[in-house]
gemmi code that builds the backbone of each chain (N, CA, C; Angstrom):
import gemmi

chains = {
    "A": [
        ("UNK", (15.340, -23.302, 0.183), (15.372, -21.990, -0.472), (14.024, -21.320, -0.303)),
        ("UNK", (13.923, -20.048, 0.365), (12.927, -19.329, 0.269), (12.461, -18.932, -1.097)),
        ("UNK", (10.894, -19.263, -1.105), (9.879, -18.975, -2.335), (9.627, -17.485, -2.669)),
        ("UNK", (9.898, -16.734, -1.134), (8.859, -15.180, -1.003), (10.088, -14.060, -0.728)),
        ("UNK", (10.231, -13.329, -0.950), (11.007, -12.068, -0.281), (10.091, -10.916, -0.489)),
        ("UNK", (10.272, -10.350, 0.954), (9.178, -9.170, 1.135), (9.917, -8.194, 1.466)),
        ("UNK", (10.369, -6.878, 0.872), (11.302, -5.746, 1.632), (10.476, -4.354, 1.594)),
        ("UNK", (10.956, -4.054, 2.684), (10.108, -2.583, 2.743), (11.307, -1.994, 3.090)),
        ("UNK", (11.577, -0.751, 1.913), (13.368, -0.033, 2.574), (12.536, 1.117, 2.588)),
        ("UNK", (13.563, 1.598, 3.681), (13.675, 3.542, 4.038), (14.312, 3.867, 3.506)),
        ("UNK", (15.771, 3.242, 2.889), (16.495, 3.750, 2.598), (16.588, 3.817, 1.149)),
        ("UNK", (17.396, 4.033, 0.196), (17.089, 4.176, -0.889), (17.135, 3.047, -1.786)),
        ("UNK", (15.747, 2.571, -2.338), (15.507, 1.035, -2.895), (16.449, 0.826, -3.968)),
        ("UNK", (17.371, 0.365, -4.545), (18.057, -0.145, -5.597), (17.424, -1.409, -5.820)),
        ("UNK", (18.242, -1.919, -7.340), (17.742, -3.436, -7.537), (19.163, -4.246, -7.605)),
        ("UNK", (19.974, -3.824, -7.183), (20.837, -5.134, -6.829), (20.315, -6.380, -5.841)),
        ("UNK", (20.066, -5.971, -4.914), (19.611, -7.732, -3.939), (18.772, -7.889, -4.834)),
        ("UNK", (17.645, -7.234, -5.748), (16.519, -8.104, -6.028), (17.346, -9.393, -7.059)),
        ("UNK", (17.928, -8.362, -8.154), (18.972, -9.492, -9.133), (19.945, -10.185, -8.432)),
        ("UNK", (20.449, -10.695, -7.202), (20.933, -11.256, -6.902), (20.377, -12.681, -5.970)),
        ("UNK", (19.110, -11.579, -5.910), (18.273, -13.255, -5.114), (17.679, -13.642, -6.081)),
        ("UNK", (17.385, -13.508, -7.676), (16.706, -14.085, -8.223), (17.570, -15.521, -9.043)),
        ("UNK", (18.936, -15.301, -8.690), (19.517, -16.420, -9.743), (19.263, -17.837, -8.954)),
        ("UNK", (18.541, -18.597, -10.181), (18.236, -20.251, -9.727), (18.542, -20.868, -10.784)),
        ("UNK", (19.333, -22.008, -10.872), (19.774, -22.450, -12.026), (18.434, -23.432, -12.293)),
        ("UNK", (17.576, -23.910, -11.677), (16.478, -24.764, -12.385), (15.348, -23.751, -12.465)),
        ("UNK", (15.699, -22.411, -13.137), (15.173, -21.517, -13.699), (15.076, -20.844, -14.930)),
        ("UNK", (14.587, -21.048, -15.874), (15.021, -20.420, -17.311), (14.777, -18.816, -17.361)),
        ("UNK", (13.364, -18.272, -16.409), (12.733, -17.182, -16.415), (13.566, -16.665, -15.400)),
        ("UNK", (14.273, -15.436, -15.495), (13.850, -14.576, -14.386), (13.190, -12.985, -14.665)),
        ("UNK", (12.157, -12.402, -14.411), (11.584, -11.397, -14.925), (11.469, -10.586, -13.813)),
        ("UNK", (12.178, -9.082, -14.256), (11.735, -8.070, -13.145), (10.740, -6.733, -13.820)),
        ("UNK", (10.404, -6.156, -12.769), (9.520, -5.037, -12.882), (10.095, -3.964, -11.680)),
        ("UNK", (10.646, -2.647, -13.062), (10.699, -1.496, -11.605), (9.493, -0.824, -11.633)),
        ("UNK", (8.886, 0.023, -10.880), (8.370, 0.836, -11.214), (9.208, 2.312, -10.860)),
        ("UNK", (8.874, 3.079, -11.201), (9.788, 4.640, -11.310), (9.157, 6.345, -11.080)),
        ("UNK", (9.137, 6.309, -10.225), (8.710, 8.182, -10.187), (9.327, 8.772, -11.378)),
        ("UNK", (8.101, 9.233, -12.236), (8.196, 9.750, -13.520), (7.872, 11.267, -13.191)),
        ("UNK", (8.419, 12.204, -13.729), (8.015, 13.181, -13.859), (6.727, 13.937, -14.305)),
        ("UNK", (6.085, 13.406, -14.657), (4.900, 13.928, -14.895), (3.924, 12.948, -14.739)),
        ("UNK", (2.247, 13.361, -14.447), (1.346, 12.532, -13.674), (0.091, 13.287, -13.939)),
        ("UNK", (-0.962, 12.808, -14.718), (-2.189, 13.187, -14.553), (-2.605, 14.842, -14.998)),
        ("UNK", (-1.768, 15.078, -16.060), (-1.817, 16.383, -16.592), (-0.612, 16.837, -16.270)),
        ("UNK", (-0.518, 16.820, -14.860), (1.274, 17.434, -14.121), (1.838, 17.500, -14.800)),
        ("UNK", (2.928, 18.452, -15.394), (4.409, 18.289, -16.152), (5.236, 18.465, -14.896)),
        ("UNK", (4.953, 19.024, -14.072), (6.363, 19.171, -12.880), (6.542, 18.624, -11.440)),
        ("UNK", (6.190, 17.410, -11.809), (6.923, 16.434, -10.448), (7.996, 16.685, -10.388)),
        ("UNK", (8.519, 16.312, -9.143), (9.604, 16.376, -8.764), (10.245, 15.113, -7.821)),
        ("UNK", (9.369, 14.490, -7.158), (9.180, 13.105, -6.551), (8.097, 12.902, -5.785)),
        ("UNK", (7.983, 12.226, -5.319), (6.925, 11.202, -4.170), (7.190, 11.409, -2.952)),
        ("UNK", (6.132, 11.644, -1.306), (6.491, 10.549, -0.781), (5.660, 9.600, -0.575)),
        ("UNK", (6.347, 7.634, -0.241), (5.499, 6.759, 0.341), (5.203, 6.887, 1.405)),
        ("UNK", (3.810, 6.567, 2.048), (3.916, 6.462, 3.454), (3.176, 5.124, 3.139)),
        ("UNK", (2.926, 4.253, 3.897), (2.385, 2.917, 4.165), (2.226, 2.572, 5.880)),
        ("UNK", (1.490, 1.940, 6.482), (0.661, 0.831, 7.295), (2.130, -0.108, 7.232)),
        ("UNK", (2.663, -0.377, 7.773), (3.803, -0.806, 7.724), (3.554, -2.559, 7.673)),
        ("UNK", (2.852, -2.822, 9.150), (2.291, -4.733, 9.132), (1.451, -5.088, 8.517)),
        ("UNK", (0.521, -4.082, 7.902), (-0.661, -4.626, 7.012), (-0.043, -4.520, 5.538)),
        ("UNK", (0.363, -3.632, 5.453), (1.633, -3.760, 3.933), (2.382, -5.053, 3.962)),
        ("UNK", (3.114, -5.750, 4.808), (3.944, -6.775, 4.708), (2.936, -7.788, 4.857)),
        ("UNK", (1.788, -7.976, 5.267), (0.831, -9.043, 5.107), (0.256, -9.157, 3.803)),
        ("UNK", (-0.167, -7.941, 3.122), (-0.852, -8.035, 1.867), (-0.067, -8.198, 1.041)),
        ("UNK", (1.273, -7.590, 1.161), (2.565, -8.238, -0.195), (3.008, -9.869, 0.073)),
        ("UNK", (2.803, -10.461, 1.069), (3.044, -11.940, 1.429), (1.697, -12.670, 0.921)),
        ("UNK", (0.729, -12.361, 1.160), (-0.687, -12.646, 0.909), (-0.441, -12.869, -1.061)),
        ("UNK", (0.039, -11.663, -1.004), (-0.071, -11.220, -2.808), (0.896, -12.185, -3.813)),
        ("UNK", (1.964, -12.179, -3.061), (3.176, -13.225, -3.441), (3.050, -15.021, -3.194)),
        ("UNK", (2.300, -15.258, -2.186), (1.518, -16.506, -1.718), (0.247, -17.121, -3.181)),
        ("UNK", (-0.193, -15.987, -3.339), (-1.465, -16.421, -4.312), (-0.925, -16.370, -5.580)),
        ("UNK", (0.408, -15.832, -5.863), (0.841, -16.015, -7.351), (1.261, -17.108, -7.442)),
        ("UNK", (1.987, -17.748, -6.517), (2.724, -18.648, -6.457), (1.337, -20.027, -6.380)),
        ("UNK", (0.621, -19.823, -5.672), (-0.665, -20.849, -5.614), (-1.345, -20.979, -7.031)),
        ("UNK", (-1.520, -19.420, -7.824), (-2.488, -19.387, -9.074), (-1.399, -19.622, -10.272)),
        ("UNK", (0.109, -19.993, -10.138), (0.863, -20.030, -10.860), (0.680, -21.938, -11.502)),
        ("UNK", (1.569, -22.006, -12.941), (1.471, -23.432, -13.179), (3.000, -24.124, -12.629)),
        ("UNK", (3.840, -22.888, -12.106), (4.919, -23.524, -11.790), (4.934, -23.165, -10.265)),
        ("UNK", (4.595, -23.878, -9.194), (4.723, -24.068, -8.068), (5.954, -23.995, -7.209)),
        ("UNK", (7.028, -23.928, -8.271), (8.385, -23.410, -7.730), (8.569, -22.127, -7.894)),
        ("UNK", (7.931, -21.044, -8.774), (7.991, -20.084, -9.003), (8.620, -19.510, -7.347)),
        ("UNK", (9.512, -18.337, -7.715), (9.610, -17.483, -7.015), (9.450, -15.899, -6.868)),
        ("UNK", (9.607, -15.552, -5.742), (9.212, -14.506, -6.030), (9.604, -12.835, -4.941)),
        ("UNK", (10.416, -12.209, -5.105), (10.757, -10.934, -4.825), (9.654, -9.859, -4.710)),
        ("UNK", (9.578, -8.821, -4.038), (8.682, -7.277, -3.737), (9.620, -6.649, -2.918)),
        ("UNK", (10.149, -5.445, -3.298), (10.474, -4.499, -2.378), (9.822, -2.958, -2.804)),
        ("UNK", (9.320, -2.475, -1.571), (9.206, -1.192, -1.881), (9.462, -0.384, -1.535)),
        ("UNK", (9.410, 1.162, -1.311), (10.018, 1.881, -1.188), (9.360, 2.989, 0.190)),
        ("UNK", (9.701, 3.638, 1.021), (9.006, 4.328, 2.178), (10.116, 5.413, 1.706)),
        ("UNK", (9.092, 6.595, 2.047), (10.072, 7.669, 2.877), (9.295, 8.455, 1.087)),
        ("UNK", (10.444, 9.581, 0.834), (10.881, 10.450, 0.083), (11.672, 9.761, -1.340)),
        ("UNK", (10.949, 9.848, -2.628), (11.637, 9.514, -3.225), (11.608, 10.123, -4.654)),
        ("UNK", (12.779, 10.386, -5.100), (12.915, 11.262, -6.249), (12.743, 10.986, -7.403)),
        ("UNK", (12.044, 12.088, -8.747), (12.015, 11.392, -9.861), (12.904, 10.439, -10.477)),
        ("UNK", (13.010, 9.247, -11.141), (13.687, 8.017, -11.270), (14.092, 7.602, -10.584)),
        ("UNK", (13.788, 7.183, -9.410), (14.086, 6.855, -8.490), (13.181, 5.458, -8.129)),
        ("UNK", (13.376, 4.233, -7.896), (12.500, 3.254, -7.445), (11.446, 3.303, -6.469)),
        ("UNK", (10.526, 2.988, -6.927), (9.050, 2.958, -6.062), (8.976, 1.435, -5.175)),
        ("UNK", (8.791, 0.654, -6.902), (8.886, -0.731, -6.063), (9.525, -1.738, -7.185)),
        ("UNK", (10.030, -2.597, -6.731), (11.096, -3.553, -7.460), (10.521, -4.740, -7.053)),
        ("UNK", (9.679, -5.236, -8.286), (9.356, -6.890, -8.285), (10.242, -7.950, -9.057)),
        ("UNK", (10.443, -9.077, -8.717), (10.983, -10.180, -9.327), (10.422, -11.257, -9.216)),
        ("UNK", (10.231, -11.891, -10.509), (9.797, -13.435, -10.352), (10.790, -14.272, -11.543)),
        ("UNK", (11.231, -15.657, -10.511), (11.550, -16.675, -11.262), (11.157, -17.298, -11.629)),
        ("UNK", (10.877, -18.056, -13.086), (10.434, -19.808, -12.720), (10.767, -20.676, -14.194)),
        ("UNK", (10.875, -22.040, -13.940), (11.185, -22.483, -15.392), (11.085, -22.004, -16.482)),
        ("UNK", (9.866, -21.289, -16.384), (9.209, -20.980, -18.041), (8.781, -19.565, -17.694)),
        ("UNK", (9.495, -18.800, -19.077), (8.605, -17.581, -18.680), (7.480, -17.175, -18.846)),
        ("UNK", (6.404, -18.008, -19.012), (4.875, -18.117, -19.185), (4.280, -17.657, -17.925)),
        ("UNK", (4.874, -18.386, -17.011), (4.726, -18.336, -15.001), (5.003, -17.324, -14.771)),
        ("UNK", (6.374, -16.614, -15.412), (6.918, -15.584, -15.008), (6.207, -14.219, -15.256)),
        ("UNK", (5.688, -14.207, -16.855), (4.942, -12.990, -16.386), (3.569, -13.214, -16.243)),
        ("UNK", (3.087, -13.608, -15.928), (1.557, -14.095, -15.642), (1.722, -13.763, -14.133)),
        ("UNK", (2.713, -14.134, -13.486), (3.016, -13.781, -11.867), (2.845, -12.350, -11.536)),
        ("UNK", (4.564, -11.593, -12.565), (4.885, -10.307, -12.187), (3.839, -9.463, -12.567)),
        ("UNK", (2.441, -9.448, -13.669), (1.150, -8.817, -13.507), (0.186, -8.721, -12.795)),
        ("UNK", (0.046, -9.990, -11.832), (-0.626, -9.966, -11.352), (-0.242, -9.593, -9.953)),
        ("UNK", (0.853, -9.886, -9.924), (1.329, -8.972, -8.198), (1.218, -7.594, -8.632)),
        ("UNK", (1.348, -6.851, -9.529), (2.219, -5.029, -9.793), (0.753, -4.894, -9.359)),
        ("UNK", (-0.473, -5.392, -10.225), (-1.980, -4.702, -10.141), (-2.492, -4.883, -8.946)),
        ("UNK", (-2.093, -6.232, -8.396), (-2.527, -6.164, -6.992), (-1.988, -5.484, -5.874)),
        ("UNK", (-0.880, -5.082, -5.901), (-0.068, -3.758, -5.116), (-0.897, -2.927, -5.178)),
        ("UNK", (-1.352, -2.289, -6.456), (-1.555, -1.304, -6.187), (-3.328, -1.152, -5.674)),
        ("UNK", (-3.767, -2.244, -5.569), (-5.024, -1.968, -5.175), (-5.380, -2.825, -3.433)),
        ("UNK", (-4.363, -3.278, -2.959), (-4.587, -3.874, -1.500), (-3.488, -3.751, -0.536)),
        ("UNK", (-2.451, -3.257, -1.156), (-1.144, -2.835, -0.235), (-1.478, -1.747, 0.333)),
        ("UNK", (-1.744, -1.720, 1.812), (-1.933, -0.197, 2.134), (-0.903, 0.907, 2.276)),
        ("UNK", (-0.485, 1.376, 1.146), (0.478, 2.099, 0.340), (-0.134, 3.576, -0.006)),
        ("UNK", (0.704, 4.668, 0.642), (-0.372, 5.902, -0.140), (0.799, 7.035, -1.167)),
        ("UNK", (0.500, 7.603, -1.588), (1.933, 8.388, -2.144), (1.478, 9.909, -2.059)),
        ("UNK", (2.071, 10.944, -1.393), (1.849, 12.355, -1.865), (2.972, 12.737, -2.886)),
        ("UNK", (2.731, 13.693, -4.095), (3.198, 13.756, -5.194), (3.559, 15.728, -5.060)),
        ("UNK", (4.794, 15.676, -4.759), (5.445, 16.686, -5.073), (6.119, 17.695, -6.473)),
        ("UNK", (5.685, 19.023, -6.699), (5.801, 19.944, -7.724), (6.760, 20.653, -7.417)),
        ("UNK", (7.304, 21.456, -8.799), (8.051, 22.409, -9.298), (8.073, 23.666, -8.476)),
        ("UNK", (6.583, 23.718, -8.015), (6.339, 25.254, -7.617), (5.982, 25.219, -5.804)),
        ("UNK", (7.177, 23.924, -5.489), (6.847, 23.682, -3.798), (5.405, 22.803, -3.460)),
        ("UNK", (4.294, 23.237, -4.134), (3.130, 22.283, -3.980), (2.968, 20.737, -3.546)),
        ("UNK", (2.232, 20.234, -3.150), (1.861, 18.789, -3.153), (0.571, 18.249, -3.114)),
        ("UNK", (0.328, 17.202, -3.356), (-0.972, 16.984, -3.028), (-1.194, 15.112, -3.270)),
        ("UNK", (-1.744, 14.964, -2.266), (-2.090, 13.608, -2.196), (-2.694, 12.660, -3.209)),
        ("UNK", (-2.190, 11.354, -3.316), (-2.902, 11.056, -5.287), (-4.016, 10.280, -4.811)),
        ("UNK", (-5.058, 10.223, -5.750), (-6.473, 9.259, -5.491), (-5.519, 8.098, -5.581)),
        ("UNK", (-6.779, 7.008, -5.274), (-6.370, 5.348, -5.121), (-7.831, 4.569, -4.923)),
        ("UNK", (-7.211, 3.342, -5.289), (-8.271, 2.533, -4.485), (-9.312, 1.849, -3.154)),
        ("UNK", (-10.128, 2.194, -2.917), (-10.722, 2.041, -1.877), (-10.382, 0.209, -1.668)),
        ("UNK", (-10.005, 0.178, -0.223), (-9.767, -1.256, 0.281), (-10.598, -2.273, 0.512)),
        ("UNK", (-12.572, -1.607, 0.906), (-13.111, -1.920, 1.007), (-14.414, -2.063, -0.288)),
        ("UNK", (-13.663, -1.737, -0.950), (-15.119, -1.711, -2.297), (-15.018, -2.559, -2.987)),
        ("UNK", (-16.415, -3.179, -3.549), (-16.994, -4.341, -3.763), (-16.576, -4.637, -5.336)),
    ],
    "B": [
        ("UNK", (-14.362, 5.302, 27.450), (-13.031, 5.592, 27.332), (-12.823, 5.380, 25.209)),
        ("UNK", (-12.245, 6.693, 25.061), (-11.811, 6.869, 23.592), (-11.470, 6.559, 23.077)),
        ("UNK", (-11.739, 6.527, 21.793), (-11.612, 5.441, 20.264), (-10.495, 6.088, 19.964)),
        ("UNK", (-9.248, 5.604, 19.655), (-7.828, 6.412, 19.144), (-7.931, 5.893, 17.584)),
        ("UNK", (-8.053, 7.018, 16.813), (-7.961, 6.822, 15.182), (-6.906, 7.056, 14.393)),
        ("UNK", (-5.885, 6.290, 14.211), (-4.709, 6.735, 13.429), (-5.020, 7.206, 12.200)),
        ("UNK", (-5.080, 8.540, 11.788), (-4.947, 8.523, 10.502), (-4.213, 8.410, 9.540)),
        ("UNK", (-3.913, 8.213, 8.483), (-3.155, 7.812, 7.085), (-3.723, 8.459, 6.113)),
        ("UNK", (-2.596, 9.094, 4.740), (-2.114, 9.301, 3.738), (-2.953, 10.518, 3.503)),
        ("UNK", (-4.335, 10.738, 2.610), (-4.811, 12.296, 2.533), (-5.828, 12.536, 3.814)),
        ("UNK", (-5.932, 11.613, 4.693), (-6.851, 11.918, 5.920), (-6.083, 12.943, 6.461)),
        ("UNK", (-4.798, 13.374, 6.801), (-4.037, 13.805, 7.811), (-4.237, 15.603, 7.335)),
        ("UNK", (-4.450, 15.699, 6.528), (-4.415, 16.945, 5.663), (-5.884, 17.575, 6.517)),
        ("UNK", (-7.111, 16.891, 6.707), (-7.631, 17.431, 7.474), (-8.091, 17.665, 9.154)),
        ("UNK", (-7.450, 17.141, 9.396), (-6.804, 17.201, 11.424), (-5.400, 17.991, 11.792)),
        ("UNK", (-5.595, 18.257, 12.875), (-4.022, 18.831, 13.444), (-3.341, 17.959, 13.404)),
        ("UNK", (-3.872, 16.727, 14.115), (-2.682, 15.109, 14.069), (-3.011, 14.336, 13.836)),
        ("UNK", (-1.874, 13.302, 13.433), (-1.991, 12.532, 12.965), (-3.110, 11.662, 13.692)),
        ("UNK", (-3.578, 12.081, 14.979), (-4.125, 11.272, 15.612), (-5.252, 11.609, 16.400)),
        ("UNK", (-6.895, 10.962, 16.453), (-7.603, 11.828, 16.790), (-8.510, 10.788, 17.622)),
        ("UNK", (-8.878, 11.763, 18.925), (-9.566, 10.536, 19.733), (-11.239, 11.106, 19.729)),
        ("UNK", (-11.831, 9.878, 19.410), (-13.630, 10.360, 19.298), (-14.094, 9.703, 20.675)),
        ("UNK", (-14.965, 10.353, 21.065), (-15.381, 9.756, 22.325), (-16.760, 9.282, 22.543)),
        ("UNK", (-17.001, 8.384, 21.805), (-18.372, 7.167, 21.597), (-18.302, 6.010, 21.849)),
        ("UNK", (-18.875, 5.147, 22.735), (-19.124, 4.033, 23.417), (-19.414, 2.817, 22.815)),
        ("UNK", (-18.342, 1.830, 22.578), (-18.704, 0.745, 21.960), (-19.827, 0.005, 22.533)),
        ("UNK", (-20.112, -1.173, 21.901), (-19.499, -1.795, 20.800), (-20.709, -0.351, 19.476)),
        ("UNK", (-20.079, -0.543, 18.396), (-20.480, 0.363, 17.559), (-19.619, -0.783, 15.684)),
        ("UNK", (-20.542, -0.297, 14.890), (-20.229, -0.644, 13.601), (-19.336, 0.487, 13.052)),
        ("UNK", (-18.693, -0.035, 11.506), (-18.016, 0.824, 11.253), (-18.247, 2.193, 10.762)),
        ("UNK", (-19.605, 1.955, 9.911), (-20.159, 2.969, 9.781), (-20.187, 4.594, 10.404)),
        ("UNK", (-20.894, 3.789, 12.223), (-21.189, 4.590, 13.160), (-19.498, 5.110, 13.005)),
        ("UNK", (-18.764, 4.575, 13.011), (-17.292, 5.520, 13.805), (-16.955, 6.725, 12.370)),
        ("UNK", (-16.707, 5.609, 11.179), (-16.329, 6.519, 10.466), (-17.302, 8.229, 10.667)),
        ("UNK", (-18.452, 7.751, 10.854), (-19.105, 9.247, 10.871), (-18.711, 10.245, 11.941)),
        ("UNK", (-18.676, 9.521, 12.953), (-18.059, 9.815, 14.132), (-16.871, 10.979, 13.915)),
        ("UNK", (-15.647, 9.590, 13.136), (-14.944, 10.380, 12.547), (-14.982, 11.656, 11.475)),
        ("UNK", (-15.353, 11.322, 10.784), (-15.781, 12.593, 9.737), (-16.236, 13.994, 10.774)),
        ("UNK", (-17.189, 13.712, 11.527), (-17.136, 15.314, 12.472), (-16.190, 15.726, 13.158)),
        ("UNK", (-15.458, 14.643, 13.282), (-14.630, 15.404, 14.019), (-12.893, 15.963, 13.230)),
        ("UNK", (-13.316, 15.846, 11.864), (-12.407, 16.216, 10.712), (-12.563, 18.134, 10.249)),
        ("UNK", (-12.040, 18.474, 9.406), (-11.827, 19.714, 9.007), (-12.952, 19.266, 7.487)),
        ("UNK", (-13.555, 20.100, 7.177), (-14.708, 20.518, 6.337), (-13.591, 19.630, 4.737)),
        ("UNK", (-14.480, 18.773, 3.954), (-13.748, 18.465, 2.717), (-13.199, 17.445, 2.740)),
        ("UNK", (-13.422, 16.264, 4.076), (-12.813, 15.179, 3.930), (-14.157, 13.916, 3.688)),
        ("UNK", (-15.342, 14.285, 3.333), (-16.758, 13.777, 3.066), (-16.207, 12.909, 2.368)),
        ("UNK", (-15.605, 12.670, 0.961), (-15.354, 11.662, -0.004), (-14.430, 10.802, 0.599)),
        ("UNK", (-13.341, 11.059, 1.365), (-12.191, 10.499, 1.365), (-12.704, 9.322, 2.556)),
        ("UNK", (-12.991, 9.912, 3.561), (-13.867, 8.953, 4.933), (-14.965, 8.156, 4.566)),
        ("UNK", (-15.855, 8.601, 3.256), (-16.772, 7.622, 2.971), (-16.338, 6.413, 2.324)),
        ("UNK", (-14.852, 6.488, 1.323), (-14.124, 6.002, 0.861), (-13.068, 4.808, 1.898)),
        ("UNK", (-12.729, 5.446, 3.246), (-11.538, 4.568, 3.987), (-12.221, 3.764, 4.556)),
        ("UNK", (-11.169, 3.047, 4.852), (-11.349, 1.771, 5.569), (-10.884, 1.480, 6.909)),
        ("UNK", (-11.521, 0.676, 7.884), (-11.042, 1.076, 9.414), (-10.250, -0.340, 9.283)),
        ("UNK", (-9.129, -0.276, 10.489), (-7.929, -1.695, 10.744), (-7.626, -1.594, 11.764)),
        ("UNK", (-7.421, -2.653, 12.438), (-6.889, -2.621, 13.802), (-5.337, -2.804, 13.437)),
        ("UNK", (-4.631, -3.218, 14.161), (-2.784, -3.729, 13.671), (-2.721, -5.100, 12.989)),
        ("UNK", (-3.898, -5.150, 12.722), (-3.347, -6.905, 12.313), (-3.921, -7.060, 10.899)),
        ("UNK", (-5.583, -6.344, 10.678), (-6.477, -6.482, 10.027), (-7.232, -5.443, 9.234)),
        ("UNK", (-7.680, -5.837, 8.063), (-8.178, -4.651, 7.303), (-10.230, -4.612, 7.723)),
        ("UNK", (-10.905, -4.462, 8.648), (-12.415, -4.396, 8.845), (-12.944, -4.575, 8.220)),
        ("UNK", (-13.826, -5.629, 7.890), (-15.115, -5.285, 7.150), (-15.919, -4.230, 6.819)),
        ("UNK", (-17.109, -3.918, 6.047), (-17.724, -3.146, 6.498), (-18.414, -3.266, 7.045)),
        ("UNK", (-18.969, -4.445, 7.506), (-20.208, -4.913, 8.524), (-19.543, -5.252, 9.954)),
        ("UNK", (-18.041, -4.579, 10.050), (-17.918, -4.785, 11.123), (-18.065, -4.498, 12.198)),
        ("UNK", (-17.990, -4.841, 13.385), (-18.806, -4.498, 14.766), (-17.307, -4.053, 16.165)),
        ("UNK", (-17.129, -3.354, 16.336), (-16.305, -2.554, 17.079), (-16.873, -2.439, 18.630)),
        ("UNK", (-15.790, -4.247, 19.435), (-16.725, -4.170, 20.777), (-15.441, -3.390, 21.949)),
        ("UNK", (-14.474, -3.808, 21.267), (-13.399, -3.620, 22.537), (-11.930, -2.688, 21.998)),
        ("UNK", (-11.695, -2.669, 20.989), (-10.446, -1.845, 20.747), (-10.188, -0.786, 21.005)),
        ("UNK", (-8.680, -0.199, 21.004), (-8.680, 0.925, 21.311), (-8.361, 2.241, 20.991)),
        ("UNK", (-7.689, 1.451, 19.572), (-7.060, 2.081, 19.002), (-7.491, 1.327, 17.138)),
        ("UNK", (-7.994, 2.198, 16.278), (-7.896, 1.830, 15.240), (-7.435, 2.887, 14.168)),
        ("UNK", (-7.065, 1.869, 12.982), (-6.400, 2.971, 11.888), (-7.398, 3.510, 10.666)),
        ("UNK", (-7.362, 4.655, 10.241), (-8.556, 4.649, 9.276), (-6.913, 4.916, 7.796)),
        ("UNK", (-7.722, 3.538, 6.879), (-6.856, 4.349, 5.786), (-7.609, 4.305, 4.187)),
        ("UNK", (-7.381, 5.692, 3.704), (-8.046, 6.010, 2.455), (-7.665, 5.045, 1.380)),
        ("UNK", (-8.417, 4.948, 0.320), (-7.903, 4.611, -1.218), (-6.227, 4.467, -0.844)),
        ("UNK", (-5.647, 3.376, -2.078), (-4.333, 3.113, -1.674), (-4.070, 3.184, -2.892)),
        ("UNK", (-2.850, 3.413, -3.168), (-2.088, 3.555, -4.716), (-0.750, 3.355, -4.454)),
        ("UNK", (-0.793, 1.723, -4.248), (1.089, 1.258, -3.924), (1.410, 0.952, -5.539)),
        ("UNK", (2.622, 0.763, -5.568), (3.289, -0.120, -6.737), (4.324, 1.375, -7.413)),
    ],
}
model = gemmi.Model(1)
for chain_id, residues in chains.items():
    chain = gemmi.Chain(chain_id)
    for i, (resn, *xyz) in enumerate(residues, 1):
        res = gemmi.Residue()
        res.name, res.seqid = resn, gemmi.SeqId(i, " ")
        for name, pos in zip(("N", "CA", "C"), xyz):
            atom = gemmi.Atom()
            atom.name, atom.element = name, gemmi.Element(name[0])
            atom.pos, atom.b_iso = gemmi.Position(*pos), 0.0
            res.add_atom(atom)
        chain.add_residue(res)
    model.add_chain(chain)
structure = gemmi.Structure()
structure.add_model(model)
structure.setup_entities()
């Protein structure tokens, strides 16, 4: 049984496969995390959606990388673990990215799914422009990849 | 023969394309290119280039890194996945 699932969709991310790859019966935990294009952002009241663009092989290295070290810094070594995210155009409530982790105990479980969401967002080379009410857009700050 | 710079996410906002070739002679650090790059950007991208990070297809650069033979690299800004 695979430990890791890594998805990068174009198409429109749902969380059915994620809840369907997470059932393990020598699992008590299974814990997910969506995240969601919210309508409003940083003062904004009028989003309207996102888009992702991403580095496509360096994205699937750093979410394997990211999912590898939970599973290493975890106390349950069986832990598993789900990431999909989302490319393209995507609308308010609409899925960004859909994490899942299994594991005996849910101690593993969310100690995992925090520490992957924060690390997404600071080493996945992932960028989002953030679309308005009034046609506008504009690109959102982030974390520098290289800072100390 | 020219350094091909893919750009990514708010870099693109200041070039015509997505893609921009500087014409400086390796081997060179990253430093040297990003600046490189930056002139040859649209006025207002000072923070964002001092900010990115250079990658080849495989790898995210150091900053002490040394640029002897590639040909193509990606510059990408601050990231905000999740």
């Amino acid at each position: 049984m695979n430990n890791i699932q890594i998805t990068l969709d174009t198409e429109r991310l749902v969380a059915s496969p994620l809840l369907a790859w997470l059932a393990n019966d020598a699992h008590g935990a299974q814990l997910t995390f969506f995240g969601v294009v919210r309508n409003h952002n940083d003062g904004k009241e009028n989003v309207t959606g996102i888009t992702i663009e991403m580095h496509q092989t360096l994205t699937e290295k750093a979410l394997q990388k990211i999912a590898t070290e939970a599973i290493a810094q975890s106390a349950e070594k069986t832990t598993r673990i789900y990431i999909a995210h989302a490319q393209g155009y995507v609308k308010v409530g609409g899925l960004c990215i859909a994490i899942g982790v299994t594991s005996a105990h849910r101690k593993a479980a969310y100690t995992a799914s925090r520490f992957i969401i924060e690390a997404v967002k600071t080493r996945a080379t992932i960028w989002k422009k953030e679309h308005y009410d009034n046609k506008k857009s504009a690109w959102l700050a982030g974390h520098a990849l290289n800072a100390s | 023969m020219p350094l091909k710079i893919k750009l990514y996410g708010g870099l693109r906002q200041y070039a015509e394309d997505a893609n921009i070739e500087l014409d400086i002679q390796l081997p060179q650090n990253c430093n040297f290119i990003k600046e490189a790059l930056l002139k040859s950007l649209r006025d207002g991208a000072d923070e964002l280039v001092h900010h990115c990070a250079l990658a080849t297809d495989d790898e995210i650069l150091g900053t002490d890194a040394i640029i002897v033979s590639e040909k193509t690299l990606s510059a990408l800004p601050p990231v905000c996945g999740g």
